[in-house]
C-alpha positions as CSV (number, residue, x, y, z in Angstrom):
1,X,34.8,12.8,17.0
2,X,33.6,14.3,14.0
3,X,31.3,17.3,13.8
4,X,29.5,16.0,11.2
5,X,28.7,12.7,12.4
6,X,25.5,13.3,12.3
7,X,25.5,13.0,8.6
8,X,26.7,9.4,8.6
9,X,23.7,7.2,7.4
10,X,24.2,5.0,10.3
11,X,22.6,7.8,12.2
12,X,19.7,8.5,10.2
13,X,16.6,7.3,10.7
14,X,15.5,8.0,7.0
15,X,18.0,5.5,5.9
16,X,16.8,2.2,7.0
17,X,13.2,3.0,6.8
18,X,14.1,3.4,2.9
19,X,16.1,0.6,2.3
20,X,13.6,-1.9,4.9
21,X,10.7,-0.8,2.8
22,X,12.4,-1.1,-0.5
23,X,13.6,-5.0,0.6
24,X,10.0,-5.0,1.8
25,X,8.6,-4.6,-1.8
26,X,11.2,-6.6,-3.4
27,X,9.6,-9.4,-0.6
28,X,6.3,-8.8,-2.0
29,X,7.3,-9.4,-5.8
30,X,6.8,-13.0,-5.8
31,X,3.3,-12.8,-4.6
32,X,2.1,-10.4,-6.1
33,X,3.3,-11.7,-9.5
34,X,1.6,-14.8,-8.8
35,X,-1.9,-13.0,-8.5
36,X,-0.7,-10.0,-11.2
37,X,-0.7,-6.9,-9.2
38,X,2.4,-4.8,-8.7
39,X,2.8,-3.4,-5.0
40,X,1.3,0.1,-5.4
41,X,-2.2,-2.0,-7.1
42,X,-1.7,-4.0,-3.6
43,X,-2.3,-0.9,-1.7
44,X,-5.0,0.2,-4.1
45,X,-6.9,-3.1,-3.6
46,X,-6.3,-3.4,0.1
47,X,-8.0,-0.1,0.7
48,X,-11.3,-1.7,-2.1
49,X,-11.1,-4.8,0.1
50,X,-11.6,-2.9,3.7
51,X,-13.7,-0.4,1.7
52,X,-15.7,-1.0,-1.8
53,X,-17.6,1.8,-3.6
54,X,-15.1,4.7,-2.0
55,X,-14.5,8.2,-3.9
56,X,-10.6,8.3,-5.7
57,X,-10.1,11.1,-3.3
58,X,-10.4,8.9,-0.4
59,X,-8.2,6.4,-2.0
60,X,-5.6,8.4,-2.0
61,X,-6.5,9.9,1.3
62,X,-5.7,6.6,2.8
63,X,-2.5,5.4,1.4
64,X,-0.6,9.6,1.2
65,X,-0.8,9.6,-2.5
66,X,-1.5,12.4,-5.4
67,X,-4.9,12.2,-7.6
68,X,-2.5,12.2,-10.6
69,X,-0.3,9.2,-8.7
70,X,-3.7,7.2,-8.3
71,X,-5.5,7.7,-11.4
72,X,-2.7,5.6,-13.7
73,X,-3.1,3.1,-11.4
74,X,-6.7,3.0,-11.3
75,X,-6.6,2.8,-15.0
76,X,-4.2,0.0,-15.2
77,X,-6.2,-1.9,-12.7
78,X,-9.3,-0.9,-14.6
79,X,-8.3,-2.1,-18.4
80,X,-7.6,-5.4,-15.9
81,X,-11.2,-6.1,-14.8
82,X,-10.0,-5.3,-11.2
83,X,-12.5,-2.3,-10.3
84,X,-15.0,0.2,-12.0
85,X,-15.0,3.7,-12.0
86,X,-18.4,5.5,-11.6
87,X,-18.9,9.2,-11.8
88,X,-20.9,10.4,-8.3
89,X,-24.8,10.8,-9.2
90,X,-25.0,13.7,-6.9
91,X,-21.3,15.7,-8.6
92,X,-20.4,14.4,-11.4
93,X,-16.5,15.8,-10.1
94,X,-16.4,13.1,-8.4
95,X,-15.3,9.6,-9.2
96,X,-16.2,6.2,-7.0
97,X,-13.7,3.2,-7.2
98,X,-16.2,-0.5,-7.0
99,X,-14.4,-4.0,-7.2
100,X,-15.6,-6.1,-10.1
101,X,-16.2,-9.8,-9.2
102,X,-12.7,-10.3,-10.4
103,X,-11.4,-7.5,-8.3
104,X,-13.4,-9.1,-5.1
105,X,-12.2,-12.6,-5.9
106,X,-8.3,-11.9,-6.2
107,X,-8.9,-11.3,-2.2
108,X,-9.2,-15.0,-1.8
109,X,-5.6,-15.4,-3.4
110,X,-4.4,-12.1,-1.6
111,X,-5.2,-13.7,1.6
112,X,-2.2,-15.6,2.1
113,X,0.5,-13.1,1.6
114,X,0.3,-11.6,4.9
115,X,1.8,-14.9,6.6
116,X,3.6,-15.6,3.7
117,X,5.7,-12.2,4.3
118,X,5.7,-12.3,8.1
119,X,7.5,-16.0,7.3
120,X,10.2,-14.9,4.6
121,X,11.1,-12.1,6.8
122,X,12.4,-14.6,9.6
123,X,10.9,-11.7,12.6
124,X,8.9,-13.2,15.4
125,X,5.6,-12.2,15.3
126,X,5.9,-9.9,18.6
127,X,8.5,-7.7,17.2
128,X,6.7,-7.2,13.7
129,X,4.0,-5.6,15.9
130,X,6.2,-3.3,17.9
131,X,7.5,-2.4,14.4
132,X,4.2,-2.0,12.6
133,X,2.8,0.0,16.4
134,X,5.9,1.9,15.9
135,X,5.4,2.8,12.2
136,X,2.0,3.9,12.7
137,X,2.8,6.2,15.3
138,X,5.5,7.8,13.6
139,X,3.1,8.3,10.7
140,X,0.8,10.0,12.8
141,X,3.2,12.1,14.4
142,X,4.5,12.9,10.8
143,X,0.8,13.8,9.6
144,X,0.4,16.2,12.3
């Protein structure tokens, strides 16, 4: 056997979580074309939709990302009509994320992709939440 077997990507586990979450987004496309958001705006307006009026920070808090990864997005999303940006009353370092009507209403359109995904990708609905279980705890463990 070889010694550096190990090595092979059939026994990583970095491997296939790259290459599921990359077929994952290329899923997504479709959808999120239809309602014009790419898949890192998704994640953005998932976090506005659980929580409006939040501080960048905690955007990127939430979804493991960089100020300076978050701010073009909030941008883009901004020159759409998505969200506003307001500068905190009480520090003005500090920037809160609201939805605009527009920003609110796209979660009408949003709300079918969930089942729309879970269908494309063919996985009965009792392994997708071992999976998603299973992904959550890794993250946490990885967090730590």
């Amino acid at each position: 056997m070889d010694k550096s077997a190990h090595l092979f990507l059939e026994n990583q586990l970095c491997f296939p979580i790259y290459a599921t979450s990359r077929l994952i987004t290329r899923l997504y496309k479709p959808y999120l074309n239809e309602i014009g958001l790419t898949y890192p705006q998704y994640l953005v307006m998932m976090v506005l939709w659980q929580e409006d009026s939040i501080k960048v920070s905690a955007i990127g808090d939430q979804l493991l990302l960089n100020t300076n990864t978050i701010t073009p997005l909030l941008k883009t999303m901004k020159q759409k009509g998505l969200l506003q940006k307001i500068k905190s009353t009480t520090d003005e370092r500090v920037t809160v994320i609201e939805l605009t009507k527009s920003g609110q209403d796209l979660k009408i359109k949003a709300a079918e992709i969930p089942q729309k995904m879970q269908y494309d990708s063919q996985i009965p609905s009792e392994e997708l939440d071992q999976l998603r279980t299973g992904m959550w705890k890794m993250l946490k463990y990885l967090q730590e």
